[in-house]
C-alpha positions in Angstrom: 0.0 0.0 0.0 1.5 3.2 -1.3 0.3 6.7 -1.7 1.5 9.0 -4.8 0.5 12.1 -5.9 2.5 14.2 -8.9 2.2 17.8 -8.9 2.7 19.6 -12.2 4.3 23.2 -12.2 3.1 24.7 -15.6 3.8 27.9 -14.5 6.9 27.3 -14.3 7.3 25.2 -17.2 5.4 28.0 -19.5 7.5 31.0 -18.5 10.9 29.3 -18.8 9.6 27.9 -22.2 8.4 31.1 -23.5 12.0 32.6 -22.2 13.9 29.8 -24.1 12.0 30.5 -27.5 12.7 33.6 -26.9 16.5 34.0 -26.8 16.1 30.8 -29.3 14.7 33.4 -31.9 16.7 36.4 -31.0 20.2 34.0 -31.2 18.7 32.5 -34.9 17.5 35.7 -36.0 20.7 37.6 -34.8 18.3 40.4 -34.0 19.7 43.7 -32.0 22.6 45.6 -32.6 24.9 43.0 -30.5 23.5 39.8 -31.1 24.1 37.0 -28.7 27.1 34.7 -29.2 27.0 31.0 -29.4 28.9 30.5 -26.7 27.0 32.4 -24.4 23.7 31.2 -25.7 24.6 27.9 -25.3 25.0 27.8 -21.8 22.3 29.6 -21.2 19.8 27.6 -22.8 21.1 24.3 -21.2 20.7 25.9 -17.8 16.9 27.2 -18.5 16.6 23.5 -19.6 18.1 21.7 -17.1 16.3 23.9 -14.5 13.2 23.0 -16.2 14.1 19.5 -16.0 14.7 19.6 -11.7 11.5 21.5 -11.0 8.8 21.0 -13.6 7.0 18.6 -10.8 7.1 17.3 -7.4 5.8 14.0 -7.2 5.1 12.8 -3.3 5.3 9.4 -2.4 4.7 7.9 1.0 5.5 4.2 1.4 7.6 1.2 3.6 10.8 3.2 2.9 9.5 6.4 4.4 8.1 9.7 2.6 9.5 10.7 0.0 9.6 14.1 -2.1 10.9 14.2 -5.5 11.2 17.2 -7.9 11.1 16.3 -11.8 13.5 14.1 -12.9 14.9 12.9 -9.6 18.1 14.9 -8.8 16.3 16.5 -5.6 14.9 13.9 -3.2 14.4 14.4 0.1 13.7 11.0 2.3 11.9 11.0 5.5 12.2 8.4 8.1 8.5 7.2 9.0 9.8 6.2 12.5 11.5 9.9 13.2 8.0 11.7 13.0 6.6 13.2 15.7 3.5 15.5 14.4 1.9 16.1 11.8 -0.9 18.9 10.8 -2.7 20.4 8.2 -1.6 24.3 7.3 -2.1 27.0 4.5 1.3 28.8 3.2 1.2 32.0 3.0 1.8 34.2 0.1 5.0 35.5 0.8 6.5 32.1 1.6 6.2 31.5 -2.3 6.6 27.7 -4.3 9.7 25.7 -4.6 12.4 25.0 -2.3 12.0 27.4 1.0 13.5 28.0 4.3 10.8 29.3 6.0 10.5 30.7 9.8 8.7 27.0 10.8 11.5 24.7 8.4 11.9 23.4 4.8 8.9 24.4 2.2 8.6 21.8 -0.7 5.6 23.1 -3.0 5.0 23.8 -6.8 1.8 25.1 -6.7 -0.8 26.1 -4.2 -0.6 27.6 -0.4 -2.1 24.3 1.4 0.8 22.0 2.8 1.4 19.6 5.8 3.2 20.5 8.3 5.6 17.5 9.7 7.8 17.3 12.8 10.5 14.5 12.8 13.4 14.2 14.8 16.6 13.5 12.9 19.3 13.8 15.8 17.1 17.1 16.4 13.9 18.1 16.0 12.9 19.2 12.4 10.1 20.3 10.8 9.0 20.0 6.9 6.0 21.5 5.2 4.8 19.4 2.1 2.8 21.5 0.1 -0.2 19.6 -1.6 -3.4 19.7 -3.6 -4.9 17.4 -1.4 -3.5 17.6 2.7 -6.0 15.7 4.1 -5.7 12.1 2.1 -1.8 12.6 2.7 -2.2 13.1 6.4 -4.6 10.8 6.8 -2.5 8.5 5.2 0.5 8.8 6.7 -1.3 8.8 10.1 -3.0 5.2 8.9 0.3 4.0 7.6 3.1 4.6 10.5 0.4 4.2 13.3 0.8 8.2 14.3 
């Protein structure tokens, strides 16, 4: 028994594209009076792209290993230990805590889209506290609580 849920950040994923075709076009057209060099366009696209590539998602999936909370294709994943958690509750973000990777005054914001998250405390050789943002809190607190007995 497993939960997973992906998360899709086309807001993201829209205004990095429409940036890339952008400087795509202005590079093949050579258009201003300094057009931009290969090798600066080069890099600059492959980091749009790869950037693309970490965050276009977030994908949460809570099973026997622990939870677990993946951005796009992988290289960001954060494990949590089922057996380290202490609490667990049901919050809304607020605005100025924004989407993405956050330090925030309560601990680590993972979110791609919305403003309602859990809240997790787990102790890790100190106490810690996540926030998980979701589009739907209660079935992933409810099952997490059902799964690890909490």
């Amino acid at each position: 028994m497993k939960y997973e849920k992906v998360q899709i950040g086309w807001g993201m994923i829209l205004i990095f594209s429409i940036v890339v075709i952008c400087l795509t076009i202005s590079y093949l057209m050579k258009i201003g009076d300094n057009p931009l060099p290969t090798k600066v366009f080069v890099p600059i696209i492959a980091s749009f792209i790869l950037f693309i590539l970490i965050f276009y998602r977030l994908k949460i999936r809570v099973d026997d290993e622990g939870i677990h909370i993946i951005y796009g294709i992988g290289l960001i994943h954060i494990k949590i230990n089922p057996l380290e958690i202490i609490q667990i509750k049901i919050i809304k973000t607020s605005l100025s805590q924004g989407l993405g990777i956050r330090i925030t005054e309560k601990g680590m914001l993972y979110n791609i889209q919305g403003r309602d998250a859990i809240e997790m405390t787990y102790f890790n050789g100190k106490s810690k506290t996540v926030l998980i943002g979701s589009k739907d809190t209660i079935a992933l607190k409810e099952f997490i609580e059902k799964k690890y007995s909490l």
